[in-house]
Backbone bond lengths (Angstrom), bond angles and torsions (degrees), N, CA, C in turn:
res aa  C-N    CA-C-N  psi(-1)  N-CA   C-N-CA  omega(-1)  CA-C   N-CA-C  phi
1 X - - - 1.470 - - 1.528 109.02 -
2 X 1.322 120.45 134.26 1.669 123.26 -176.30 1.101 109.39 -92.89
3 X 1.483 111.86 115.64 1.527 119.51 -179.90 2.128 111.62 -76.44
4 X 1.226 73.30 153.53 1.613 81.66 -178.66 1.109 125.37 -101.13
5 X 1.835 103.12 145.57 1.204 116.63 -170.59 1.532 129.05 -109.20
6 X 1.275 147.19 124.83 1.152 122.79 -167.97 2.189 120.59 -82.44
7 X 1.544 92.71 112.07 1.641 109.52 -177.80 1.441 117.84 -92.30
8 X 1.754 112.47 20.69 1.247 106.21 -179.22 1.275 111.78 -92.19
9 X 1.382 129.57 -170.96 1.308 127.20 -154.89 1.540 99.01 -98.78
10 X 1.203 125.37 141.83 1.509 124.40 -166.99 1.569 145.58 106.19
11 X 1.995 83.03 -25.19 1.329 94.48 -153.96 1.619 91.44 -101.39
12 X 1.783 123.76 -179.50 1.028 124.77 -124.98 2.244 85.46 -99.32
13 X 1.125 123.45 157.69 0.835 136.72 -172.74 1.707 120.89 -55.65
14 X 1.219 126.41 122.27 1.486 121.69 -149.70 1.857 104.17 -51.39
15 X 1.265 108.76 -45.20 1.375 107.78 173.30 1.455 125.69 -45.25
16 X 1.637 107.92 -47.11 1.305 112.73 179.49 1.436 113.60 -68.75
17 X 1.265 119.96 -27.71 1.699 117.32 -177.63 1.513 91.96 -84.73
18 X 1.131 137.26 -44.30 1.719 114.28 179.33 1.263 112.85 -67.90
19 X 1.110 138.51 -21.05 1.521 139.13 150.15 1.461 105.03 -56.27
20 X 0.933 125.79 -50.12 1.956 103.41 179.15 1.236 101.51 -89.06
21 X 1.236 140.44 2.86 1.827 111.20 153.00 1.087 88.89 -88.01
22 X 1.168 156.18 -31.19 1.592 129.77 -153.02 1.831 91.97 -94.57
23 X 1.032 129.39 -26.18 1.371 129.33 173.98 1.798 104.03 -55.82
24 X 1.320 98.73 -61.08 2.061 105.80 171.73 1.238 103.50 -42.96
25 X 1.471 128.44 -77.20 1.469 126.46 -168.77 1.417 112.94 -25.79
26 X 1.312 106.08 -50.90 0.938 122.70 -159.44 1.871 116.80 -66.74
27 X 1.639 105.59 -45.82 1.243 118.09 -158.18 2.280 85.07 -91.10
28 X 0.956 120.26 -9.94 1.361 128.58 170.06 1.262 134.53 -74.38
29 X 1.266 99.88 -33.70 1.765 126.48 155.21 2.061 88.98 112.81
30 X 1.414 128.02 9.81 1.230 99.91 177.03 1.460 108.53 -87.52
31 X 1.374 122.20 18.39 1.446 112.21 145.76 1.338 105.99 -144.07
32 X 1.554 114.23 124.64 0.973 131.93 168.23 1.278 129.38 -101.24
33 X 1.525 114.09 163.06 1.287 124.24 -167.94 1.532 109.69 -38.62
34 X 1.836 126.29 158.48 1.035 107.27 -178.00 1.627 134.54 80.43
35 X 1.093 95.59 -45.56 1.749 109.17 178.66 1.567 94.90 -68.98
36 X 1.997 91.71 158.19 1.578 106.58 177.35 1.189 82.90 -114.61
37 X 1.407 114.33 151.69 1.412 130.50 -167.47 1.852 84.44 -122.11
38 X 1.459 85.96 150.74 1.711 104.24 179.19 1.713 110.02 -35.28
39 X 1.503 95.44 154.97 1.786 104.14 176.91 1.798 98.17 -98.33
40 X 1.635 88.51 155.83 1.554 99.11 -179.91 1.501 116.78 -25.80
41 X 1.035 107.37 -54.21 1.553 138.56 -154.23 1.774 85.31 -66.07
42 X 1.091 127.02 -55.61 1.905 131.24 -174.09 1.124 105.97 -68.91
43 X 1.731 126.25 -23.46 1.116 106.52 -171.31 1.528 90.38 -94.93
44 X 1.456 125.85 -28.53 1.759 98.68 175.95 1.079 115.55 -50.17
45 X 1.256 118.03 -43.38 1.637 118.31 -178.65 1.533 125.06 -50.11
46 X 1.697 103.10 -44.98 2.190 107.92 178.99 1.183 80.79 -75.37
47 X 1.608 148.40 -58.90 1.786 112.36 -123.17 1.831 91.39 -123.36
48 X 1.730 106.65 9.69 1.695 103.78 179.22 1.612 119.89 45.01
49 X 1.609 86.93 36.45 1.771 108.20 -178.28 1.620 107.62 -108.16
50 X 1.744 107.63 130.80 1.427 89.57 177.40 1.486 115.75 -63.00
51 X 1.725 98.36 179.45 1.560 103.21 -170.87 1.390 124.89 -70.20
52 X 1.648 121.75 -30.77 1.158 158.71 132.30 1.771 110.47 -9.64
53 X 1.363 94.09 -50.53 1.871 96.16 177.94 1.532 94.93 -97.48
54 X 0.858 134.60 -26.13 1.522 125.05 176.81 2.064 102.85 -60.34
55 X 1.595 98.42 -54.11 1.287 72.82 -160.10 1.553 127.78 -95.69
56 X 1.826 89.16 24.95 1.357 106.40 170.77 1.685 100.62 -81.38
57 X 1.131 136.52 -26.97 1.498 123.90 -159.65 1.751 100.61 -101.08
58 X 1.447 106.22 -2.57 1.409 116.45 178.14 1.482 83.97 -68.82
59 X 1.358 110.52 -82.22 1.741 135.73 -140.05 1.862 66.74 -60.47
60 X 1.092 162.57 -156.18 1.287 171.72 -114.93 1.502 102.00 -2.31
61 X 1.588 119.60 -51.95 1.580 133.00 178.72 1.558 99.58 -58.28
62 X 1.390 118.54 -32.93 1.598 116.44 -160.07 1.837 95.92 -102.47
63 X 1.244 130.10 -29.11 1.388 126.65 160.42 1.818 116.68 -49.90
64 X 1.638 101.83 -51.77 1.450 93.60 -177.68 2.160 106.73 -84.63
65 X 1.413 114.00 46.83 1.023 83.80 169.52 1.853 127.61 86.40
66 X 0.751 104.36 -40.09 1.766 126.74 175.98 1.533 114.94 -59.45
67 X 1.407 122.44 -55.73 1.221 139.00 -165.80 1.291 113.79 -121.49
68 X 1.691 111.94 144.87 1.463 95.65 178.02 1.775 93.15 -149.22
69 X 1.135 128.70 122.10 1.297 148.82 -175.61 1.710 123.78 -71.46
70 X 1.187 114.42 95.22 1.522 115.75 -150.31 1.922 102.57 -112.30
71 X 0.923 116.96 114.84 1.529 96.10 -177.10 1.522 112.07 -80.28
72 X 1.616 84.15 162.28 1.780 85.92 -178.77 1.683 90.79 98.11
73 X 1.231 138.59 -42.58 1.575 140.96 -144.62 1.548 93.43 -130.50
74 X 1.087 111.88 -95.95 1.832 96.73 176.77 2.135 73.48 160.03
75 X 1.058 110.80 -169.79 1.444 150.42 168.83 1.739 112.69 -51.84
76 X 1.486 133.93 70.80 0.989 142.12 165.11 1.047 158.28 -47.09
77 X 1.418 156.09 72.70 1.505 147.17 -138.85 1.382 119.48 -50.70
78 X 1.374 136.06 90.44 1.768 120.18 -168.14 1.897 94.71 -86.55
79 X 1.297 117.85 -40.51 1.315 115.36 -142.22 1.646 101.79 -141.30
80 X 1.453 128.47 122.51 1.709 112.21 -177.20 1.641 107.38 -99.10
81 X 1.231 124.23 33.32 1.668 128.59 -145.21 1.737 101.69 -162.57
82 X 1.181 111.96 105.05 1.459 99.21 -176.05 1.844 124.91 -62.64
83 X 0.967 128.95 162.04 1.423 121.45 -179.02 1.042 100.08 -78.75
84 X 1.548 104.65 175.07 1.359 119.91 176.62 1.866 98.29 -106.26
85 X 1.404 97.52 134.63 1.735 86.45 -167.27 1.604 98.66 -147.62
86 X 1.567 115.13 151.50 1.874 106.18 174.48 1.544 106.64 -114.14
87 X 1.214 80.35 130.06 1.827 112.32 166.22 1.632 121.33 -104.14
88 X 1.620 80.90 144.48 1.552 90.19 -172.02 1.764 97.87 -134.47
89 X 1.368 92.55 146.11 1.406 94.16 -157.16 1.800 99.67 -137.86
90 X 1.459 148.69 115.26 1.230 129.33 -174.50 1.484 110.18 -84.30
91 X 1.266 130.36 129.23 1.421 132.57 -155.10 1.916 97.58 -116.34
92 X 1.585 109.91 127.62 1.910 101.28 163.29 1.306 91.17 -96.14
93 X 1.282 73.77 140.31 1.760 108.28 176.77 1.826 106.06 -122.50
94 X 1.088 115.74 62.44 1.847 121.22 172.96 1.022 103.59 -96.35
95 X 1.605 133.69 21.83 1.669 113.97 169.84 1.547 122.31 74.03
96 X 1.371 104.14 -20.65 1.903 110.64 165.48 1.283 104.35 -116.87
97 X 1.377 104.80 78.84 2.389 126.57 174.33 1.680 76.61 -75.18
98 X 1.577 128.39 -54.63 1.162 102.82 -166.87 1.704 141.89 -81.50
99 X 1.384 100.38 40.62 1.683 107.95 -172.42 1.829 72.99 -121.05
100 X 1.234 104.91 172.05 1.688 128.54 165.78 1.171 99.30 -91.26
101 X 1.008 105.25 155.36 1.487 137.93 151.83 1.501 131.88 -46.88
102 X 1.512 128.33 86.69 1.226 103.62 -155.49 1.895 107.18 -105.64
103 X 1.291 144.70 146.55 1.398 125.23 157.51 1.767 108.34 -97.36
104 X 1.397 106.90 144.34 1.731 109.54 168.57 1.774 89.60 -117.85
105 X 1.820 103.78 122.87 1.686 98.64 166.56 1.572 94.87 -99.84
106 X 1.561 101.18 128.20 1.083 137.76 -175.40 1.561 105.66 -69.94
107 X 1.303 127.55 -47.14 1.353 120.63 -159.22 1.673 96.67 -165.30
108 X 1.547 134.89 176.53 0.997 147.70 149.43 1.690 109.01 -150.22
109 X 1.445 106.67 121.14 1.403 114.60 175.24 1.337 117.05 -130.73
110 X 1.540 129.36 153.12 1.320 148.37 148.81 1.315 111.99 -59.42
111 X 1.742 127.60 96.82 1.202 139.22 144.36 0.981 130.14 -71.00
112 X 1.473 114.06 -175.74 1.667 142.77 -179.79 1.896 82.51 -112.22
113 X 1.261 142.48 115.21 1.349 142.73 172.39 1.559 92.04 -73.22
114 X 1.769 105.96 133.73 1.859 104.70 138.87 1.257 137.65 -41.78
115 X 1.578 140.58 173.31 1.207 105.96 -143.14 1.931 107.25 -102.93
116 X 1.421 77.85 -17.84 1.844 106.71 172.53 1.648 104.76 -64.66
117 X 1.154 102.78 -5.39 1.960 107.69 179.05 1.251 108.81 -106.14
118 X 1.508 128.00 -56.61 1.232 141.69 171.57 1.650 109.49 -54.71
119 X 1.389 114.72 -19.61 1.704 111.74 -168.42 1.865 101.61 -82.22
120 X 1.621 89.29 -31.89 1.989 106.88 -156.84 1.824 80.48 -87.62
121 X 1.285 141.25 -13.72 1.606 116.69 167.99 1.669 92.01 -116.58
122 X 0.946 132.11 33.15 1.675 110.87 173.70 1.490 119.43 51.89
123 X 0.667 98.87 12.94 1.963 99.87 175.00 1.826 114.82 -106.72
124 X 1.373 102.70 118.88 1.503 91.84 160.86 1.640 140.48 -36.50
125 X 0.886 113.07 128.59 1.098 130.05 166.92 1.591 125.19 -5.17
126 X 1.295 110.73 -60.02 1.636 147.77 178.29 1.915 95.44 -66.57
127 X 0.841 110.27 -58.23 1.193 125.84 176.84 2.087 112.08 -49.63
128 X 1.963 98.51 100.09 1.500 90.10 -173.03 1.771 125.19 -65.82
129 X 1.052 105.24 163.11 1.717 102.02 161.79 1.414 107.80 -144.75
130 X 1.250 108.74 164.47 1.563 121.43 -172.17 1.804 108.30 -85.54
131 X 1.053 109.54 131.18 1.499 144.88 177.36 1.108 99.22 -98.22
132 X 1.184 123.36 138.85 1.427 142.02 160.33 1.618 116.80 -132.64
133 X 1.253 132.76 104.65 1.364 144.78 -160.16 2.170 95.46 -101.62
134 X 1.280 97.87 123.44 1.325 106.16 147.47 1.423 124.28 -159.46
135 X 1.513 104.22 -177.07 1.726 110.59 161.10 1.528 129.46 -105.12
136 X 0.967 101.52 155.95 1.854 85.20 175.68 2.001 97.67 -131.44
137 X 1.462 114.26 133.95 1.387 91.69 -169.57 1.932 73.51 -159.74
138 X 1.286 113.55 -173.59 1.566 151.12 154.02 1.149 113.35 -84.36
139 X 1.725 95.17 143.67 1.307 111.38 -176.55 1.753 111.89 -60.61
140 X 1.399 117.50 135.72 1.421 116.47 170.28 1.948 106.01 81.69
141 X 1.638 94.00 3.51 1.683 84.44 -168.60 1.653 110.41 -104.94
142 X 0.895 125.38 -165.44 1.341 119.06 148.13 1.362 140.48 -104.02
143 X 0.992 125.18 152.29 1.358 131.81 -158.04 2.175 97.90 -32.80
144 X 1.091 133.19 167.35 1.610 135.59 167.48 1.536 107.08 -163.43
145 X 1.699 117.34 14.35 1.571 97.45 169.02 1.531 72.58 -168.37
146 X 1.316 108.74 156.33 1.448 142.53 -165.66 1.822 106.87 -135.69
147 X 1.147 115.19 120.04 1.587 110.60 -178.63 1.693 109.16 -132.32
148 X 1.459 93.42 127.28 1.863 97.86 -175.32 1.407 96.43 -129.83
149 X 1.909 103.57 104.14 1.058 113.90 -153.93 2.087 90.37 -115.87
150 X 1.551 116.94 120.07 1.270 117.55 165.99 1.415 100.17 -99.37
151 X 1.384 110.54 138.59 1.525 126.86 -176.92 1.660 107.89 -117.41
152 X 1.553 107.71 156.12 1.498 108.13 175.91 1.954 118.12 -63.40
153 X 1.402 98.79 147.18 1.664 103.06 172.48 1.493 94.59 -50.82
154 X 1.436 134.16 -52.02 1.536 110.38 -165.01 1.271 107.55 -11.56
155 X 1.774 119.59 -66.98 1.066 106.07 -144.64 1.229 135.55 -89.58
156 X 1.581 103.53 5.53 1.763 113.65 164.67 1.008 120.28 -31.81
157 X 1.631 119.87 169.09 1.587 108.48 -63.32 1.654 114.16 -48.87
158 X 1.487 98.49 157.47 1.105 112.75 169.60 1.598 119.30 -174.40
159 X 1.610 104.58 133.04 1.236 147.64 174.60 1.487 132.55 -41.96
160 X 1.234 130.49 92.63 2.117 114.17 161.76 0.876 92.67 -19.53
161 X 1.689 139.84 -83.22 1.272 147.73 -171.57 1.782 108.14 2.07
162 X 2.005 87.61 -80.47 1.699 87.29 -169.56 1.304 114.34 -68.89
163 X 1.568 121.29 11.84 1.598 115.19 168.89 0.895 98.86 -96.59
164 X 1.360 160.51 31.08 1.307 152.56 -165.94 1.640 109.01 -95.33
165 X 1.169 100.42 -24.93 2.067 119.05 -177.12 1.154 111.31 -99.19
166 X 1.752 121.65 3.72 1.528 124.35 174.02 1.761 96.16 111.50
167 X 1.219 113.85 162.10 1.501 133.42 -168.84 1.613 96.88 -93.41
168 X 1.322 129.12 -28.14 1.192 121.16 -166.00 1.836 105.02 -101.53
169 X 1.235 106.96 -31.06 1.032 127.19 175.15 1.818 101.73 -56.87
170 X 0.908 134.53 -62.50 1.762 148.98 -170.65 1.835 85.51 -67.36
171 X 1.022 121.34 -55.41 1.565 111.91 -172.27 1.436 117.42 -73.09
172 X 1.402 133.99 -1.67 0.808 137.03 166.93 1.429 121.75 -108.34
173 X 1.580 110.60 -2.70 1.763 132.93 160.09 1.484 97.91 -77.82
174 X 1.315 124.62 -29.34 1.145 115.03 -156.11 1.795 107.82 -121.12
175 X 1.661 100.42 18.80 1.396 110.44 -174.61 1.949 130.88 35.09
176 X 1.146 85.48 37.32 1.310 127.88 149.94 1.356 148.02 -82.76
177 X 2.004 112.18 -11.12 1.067 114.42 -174.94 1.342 121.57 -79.52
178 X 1.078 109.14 155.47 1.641 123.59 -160.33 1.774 110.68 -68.23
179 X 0.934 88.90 133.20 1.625 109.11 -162.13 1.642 110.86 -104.50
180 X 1.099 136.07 -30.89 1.803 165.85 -144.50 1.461 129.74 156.24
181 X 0.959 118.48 128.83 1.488 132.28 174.58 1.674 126.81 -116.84
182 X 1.143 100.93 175.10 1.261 109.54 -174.73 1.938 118.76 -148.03
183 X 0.833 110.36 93.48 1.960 114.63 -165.93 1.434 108.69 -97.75
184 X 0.958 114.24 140.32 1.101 119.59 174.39 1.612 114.44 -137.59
185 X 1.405 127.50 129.67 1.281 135.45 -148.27 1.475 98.86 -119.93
186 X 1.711 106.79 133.29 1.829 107.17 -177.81 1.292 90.80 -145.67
187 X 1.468 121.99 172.17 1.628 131.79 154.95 0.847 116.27 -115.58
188 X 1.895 138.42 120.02 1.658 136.57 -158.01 1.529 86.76 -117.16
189 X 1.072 102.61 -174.23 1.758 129.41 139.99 1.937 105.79 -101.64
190 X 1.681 76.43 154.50 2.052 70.27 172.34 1.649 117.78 -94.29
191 X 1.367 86.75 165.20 1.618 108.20 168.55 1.481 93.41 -66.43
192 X 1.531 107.46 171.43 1.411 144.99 167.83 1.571 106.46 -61.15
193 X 1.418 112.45 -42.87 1.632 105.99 174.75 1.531 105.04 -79.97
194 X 1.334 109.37 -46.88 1.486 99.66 -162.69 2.027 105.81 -55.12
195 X 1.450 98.09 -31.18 2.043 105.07 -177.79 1.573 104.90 -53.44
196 X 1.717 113.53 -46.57 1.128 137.49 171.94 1.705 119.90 -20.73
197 X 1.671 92.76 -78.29 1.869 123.15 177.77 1.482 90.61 -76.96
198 X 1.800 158.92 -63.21 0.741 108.42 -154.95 1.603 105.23 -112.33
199 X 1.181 126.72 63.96 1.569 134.41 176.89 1.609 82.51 35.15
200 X 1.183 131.92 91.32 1.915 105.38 137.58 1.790 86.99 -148.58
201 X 1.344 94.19 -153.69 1.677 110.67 -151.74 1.891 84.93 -117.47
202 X 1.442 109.23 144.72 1.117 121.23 157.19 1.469 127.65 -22.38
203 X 1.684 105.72 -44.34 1.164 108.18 -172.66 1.748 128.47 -99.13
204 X 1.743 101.29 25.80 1.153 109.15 -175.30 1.745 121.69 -102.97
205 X 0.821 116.93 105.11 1.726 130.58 -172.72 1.565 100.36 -41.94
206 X 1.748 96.53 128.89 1.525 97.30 -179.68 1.577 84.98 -113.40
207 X 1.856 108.68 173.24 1.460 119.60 164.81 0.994 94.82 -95.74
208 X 1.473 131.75 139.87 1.860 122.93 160.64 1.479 79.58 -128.38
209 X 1.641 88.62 149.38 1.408 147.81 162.33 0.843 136.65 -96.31
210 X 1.501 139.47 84.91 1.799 127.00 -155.78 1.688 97.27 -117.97
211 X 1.251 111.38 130.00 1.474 108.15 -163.56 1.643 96.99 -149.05
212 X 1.173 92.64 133.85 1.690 115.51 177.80 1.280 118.32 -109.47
213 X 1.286 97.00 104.72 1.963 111.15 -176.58 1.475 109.57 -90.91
214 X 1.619 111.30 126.27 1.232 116.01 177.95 1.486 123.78 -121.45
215 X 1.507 132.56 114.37 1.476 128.47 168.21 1.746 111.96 -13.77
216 X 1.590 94.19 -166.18 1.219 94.46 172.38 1.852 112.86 -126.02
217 X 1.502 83.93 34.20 1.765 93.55 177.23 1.664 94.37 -101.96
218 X 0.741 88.88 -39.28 1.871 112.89 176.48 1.536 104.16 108.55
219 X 1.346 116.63 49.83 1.827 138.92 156.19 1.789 117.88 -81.44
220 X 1.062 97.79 97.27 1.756 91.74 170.35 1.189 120.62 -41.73
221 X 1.029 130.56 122.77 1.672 142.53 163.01 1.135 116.09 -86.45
222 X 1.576 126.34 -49.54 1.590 118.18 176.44 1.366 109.95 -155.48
223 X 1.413 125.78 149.85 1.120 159.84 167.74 1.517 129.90 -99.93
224 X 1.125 88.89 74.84 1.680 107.00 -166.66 1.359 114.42 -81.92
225 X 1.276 112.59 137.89 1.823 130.53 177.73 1.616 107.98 -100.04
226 X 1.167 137.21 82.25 1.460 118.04 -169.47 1.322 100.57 -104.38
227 X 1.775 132.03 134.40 1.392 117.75 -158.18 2.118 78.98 -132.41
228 X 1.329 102.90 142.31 1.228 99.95 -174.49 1.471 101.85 -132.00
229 X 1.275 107.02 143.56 1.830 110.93 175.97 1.708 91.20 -67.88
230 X 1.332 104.03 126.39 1.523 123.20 159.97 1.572 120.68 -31.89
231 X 1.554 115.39 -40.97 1.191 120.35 -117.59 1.578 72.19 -129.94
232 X 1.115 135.67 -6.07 1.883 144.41 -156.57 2.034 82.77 -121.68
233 X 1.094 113.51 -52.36 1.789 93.18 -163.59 1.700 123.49 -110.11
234 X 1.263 114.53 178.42 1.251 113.96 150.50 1.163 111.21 -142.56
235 X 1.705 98.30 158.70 1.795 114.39 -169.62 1.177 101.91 -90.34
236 X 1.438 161.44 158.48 1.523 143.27 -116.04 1.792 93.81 163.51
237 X 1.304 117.57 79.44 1.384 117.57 144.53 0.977 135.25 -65.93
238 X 1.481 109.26 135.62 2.072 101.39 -176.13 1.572 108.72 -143.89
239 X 1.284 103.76 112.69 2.010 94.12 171.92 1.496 98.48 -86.70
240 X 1.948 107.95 132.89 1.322 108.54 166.94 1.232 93.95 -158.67
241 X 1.371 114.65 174.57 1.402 141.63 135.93 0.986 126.40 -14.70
């Protein structure tokens, strides 16, 4: 029998609601430790969810700890209780929390990658990849984070166009969405472009963010540059649940 999902307008994202029934099952004891929990393919069938959203709410079960993905076996129960784990999250703080969040992608080009880019996808040097340049800022504000994002050849060619619905949104059309990461946090001065995109002076301290997004084959998808006005965020440790 296909359990139901809510498809009205508002409500929480199909992945995220099959992650909290499978979180219940779980914390209920109808799946217990050990157990293989249904394959993609079964869960299109109970929740008439593509496979794509199934095995996004997996990899979410297998982030907190819960699930652990074994080949040969399928998707495993390690844990019915989420861990206790710390997150860090960089927060703008400009005093307008109440405008959204907006990104403008500025450009997308075919490079020559640096060599610290070309090393993290295995591709020579010589060998181009796609760049994707934007801002992320508030309405009426000015630009406060700069992102120079190189993405995998998978997804050649590719379009502003198909970014038009969000960057994460197109990578998860294109089963590509990010599965695990890896960030790494520094304080630079900027480049000449970055002074450029975000109006400041040479001598103004950015936060960068360099973060390595990985599928759930464990294939890099992107290699992100996120450069943040100092003076726009904070870096935000949290032990929780």
């Amino acid at each position: 029998m296909k359990e139901e999902l809510d498809y009205s307008r508002g409500a929480k994202p199909l992945y995220a609601q099959l992650y909290d029934i499978l979180l219940e099952k779980l914390k209920t004891g109808q799946y217990k430790k050990n157990d293989v929990l249904p394959t993609e393919a079964e869960f299109e069938e109970i929740f008439g969810v593509s496979r794509i959203t199934a095995r996004r709410a997996l990899a979410e079960l297998a982030a907190k700890g819960l699930v652990k993905r074994q080949a040969g076996i399928g998707t495993m129960v390690i844990s019915t209780s989420e861990k206790q784990e710390v997150k860090t999250r960089v927060r703008l703080v400009d005093g307008q929390q109440q405008h959204p969040i907006e990104r403008n992608n500025l450009k997308l080009e075919q490079l020559s990658p640096p060599q610290t880019v070309s090393e993290a996808f295995g591709v020579d040097e010589s060998c181009p990849l796609t760049l994707l340049t934007r801002t992320i800022y508030r309405q009426n504000e000015q630009p406060a984070q700069v992102n120079y994002i190189w993405l995998t050849q998978r997804l050649q060619p590719l379009t502003l166009d198909a970014l038009s619905g969000g960057l994460y949104s197109m990578l998860e059309e294109k089963d590509e969405n990010i599965d695990s990461f890896q960030d790494v946090i520094t304080a630079e001065l900027p480049t000449e472009e970055d002074c450029q995109i975000l109006a400041i002076s040479p001598a103004e301290p950015l936060l960068v963010k360099t973060r390595k997004g990985y599928n759930d084959r464990g294939e890099l998808v992107e290699f992100s540059i996120a450069k943040h006005l100092a003076s726009c965020y904070q870096y935000i440790v949290e032990n929780s649940r």
